[in-house]
TIRORO-743930 format. One record per residue (C-alpha): residue number from 1; x, y, z. Coordinates in pm, whole numbers, m for minus. Layout:
<sites>
(NUM; (X; Y; Z)) ...
</sites>
This chain:
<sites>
(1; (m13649; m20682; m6305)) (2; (m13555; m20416; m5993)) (3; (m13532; m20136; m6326)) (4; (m13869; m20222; m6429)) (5; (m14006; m20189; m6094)) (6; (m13789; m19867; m5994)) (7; (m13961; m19746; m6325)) (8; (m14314; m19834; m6225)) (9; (m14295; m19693; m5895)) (10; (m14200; m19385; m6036)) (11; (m14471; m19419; m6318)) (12; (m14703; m19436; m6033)) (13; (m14589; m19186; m5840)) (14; (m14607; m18919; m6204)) (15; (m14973; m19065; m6196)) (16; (m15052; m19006; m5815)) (17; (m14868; m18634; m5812)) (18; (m15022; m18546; m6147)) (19; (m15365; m18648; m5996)) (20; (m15356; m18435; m5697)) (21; (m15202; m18167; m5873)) (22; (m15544; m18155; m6078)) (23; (m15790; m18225; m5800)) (24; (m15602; m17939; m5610)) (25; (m15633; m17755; m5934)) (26; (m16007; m17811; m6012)) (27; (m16079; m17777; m5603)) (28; (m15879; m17432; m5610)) (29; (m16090; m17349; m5912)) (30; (m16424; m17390; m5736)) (31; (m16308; m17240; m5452)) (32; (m16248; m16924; m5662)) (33; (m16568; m16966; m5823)) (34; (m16770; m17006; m5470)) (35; (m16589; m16728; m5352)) (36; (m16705; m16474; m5621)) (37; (m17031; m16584; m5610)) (38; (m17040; m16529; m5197)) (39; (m16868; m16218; m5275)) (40; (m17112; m16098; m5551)) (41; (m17398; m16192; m5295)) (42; (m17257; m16018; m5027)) (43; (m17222; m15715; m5199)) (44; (m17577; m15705; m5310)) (45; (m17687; m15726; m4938)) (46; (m17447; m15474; m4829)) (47; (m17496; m15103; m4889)) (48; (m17286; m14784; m4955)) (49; (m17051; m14729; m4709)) (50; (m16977; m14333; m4547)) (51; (m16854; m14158; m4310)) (52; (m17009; m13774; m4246)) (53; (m16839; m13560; m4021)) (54; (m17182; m13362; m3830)) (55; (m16967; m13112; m3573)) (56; (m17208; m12933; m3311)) (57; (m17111; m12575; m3449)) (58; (m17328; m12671; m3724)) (59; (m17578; m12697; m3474)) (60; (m17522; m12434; m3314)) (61; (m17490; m12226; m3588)) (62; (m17778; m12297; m3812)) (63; (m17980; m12014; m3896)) (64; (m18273; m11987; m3610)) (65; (m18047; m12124; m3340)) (66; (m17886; m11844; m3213)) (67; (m18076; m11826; m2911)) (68; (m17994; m12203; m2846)) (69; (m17609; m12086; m2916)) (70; (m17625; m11794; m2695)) (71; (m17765; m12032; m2416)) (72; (m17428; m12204; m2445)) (73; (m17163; m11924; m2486)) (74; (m17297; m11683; m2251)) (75; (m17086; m11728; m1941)) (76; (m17288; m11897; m1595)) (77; (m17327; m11640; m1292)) (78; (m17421; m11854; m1014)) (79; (m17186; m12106; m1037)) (80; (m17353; m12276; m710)) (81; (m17699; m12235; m796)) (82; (m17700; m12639; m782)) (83; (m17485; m12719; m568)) (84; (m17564; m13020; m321)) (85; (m17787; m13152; m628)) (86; (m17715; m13457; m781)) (87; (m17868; m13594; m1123)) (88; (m17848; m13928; m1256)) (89; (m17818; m13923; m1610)) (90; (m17970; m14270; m1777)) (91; (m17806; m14358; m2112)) (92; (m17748; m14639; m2371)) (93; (m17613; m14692; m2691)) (94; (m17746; m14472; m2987)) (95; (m17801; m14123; m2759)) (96; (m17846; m13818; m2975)) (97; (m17499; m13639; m2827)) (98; (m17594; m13302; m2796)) (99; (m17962; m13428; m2567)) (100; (m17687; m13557; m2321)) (101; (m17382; m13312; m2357)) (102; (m17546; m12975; m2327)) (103; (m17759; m13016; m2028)) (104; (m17483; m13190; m1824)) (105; (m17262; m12927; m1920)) (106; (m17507; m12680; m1801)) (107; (m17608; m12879; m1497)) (108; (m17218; m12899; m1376)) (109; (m17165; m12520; m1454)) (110; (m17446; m12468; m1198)) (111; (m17231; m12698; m969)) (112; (m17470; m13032; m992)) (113; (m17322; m13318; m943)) (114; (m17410; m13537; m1225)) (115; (m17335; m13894; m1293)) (116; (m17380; m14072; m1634)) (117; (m17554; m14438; m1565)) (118; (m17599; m14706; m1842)) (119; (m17785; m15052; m1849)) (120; (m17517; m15368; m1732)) (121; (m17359; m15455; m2117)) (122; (m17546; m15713; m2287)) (123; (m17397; m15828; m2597)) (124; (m17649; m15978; m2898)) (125; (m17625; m16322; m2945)) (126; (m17353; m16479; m3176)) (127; (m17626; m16546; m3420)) (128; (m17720; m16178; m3486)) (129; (m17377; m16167; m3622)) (130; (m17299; m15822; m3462)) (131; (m16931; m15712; m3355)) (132; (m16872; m15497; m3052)) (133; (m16590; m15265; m2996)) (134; (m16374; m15309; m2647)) (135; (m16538; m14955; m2550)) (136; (m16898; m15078; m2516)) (137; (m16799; m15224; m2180)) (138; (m16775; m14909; m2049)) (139; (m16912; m14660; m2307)) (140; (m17154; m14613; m2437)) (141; (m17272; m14450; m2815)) (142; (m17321; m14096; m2945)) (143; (m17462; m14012; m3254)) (144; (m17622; m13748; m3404)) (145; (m17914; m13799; m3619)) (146; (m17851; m14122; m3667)) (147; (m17512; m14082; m3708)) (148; (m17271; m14280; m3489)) (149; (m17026; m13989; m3380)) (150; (m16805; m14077; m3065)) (151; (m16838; m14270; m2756)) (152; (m16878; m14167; m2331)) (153; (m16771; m14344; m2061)) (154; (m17053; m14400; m1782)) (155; (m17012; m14375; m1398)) (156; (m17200; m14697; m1303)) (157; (m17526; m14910; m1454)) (158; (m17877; m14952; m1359)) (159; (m17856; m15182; m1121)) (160; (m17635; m15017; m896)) (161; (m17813; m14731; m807)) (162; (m18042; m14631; m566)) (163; (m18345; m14400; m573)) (164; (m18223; m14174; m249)) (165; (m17903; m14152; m445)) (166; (m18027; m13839; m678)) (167; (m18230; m13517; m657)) (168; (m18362; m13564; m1011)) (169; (m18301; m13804; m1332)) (170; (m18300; m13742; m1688)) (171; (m18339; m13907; m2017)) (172; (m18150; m13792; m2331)) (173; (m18303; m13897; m2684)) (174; (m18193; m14058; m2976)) (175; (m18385; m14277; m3213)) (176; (m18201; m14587; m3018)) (177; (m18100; m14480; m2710)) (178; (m18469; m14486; m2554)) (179; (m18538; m14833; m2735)) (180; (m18236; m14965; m2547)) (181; (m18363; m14858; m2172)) (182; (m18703; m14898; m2245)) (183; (m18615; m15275; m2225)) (184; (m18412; m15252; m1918)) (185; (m18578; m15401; m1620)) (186; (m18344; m15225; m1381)) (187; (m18411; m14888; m1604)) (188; (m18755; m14930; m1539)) (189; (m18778; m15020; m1162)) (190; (m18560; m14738; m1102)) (191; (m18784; m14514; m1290)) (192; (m19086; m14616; m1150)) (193; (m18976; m14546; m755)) (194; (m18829; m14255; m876)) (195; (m19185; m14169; m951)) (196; (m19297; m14243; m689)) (197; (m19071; m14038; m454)) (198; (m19190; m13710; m675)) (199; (m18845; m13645; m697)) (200; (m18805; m13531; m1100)) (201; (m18750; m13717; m1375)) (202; (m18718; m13535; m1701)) (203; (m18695; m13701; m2079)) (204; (m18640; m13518; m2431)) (205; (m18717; m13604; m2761)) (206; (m18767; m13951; m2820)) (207; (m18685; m14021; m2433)) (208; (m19062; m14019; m2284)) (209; (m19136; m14339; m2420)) (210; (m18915; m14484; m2149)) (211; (m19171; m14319; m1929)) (212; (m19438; m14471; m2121)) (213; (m19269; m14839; m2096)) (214; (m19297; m14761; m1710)) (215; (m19647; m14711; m1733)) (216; (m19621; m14340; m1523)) (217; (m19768; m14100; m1853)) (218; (m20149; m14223; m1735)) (219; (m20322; m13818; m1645)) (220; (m19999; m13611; m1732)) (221; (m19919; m13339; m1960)) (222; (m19642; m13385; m2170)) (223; (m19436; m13335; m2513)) (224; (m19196; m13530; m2712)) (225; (m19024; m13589; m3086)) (226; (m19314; m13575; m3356)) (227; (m19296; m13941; m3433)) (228; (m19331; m14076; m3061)) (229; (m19645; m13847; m2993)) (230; (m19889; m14084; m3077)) (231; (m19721; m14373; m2825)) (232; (m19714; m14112; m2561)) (233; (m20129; m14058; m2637)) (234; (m20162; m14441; m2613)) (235; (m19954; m14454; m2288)) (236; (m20283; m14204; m2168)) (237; (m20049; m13867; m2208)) (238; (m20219; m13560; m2280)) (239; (m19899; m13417; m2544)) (240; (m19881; m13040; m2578)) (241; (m19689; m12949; m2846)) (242; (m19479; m12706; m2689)) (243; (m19005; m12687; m2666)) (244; (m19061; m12786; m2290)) (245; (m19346; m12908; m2070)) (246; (m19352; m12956; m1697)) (247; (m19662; m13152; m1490)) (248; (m19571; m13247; m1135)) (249; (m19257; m13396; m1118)) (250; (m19211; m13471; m1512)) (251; (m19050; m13246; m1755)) (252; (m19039; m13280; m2085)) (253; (m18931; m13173; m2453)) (254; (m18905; m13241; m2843)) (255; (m18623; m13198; m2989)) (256; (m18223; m13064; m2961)) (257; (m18335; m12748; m3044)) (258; (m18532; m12740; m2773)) (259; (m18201; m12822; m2506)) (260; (m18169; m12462; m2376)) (261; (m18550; m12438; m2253)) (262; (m18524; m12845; m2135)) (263; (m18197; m12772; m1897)) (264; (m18361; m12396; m1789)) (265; (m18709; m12575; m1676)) (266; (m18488; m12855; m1470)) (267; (m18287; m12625; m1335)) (268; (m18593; m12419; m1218)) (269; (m18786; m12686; m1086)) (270; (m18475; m12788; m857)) (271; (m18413; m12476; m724)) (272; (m18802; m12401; m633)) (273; (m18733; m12769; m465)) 
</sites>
């Protein structure tokens, strides 16, 4: 009697193995199969993946630039023609590099002091599903074109700066960079009484609609990328299509090509200052 029960216990426990075993089985299976058919639908939302190396000698050296290349390899006299200035540059993710590089290079050649000053970090919602490197608490994004290319550290953000701080502020471009202040309360507050101190606040390329989010275009000559003309119009601009335009206090200009003639024009109007 204790065999045959030893032998149904075990009988039992064949049974109870062997039926996990093939619920693990079929559960593993459908696992697989839900897997490959997230994968498969991932991969039709997802596109091409690159990476394309766009160096500023390319730039530079592109047929037609070669005044723009000479404005950057022929050595500064006056090293101290700025100095005592300071410049607040104002910056956020997606800048187009060489709109932000060049003229601060210039501007500390001529012995400006010039400080790089971003918008506090405000990560997207967990929703949006986005993932943020360490860096973007304290850098913020290059690209060029479009093209994410490296990353630069800022001095301070928005809100702790102070109109009677700076001499003169200016906007670089970037199809993202501008869409990222423009939003800024702090950005455009700070903007705004710059204005009104007619101290100078310059913008290139896409940058001007910043100006145009802080409502200070209404009456004033001015110039920008192609595609953000017809916002400046709206904003009650009159655009000029010119490489640099200056009304009052506001400077302006289209494109990187157009860097040399931008950083010439604010370095002009701040010595006449």
């Amino acid at each position: 009697m204790k065999t045959i029960k030893i032998i149904a216990a075990g009988l039992i426990t064949v049974f109870t193995t062997a039926n996990a075993v093939s619920q693990t089985t079929l559960k593993t299976k459908e696992m697989n199969v839900n897997y490959a058919n997230e994968l498969d639908i991932v991969n039709q939302l997802s596109t091409q993946s690159a990476v394309v190396n766009m160096p500023v000698t390319k730039l530079l050296n592109a047929p037609g630039n070669e005044a723009l290349r000479s404005f950057f390899f022929t050595p500064v006299k006056n090293k101290s023609l700025l100095k005592g200035k300071k410049i607040a540059v104002l910056v956020a993710d997606g800048f187009e590099e060489i709109e932000l590089t060049g003229p601060v290079w210039y501007f500390r050649e001529l012995g400006a002091e010039v400080e790089i000053v971003s918008p506090k970090f405000n990560p997207a919602p967990e929703r949006y599903g986005l993932v943020f490197p360490e860096l973007a608490n304290t850098h913020v994004m290059a690209i060029q074109y479009l093209q994410p290319v490296g990353w630069l550290k800022f001095d301070r953000t928005a809100d702790q700066i102070k109109v009677s701080n700076y001499d003169a502020v200016f906007i670089p471009g970037g199809a993202w960079n501008p869409d990222n202040l423009r939003q800024d309360k702090d950005v455009i507050k700070f903007i705004q009484d710059f204005n009104k101190s007619g101290k100078l606040i310059a913008a290139i390329c896409h940058a001007p609609v910043v100006l145009a989010s802080a409502d200070i275009l209404k009456g004033r000559k001015l110039t920008g990328y192609w595609n953000i003309q017809v916002d400046l119009k709206n904003a009650g601009g009159t655009v000029v299509e010119a490489p640099v335009v200056t009304d009052g206090n506001i400077i302006t200009s289209r494109h990187p090509i157009d860097v040399a003639d931008f950083s010439r024009a604010v370095e002009n109007w701040l010595v006449k200052k």
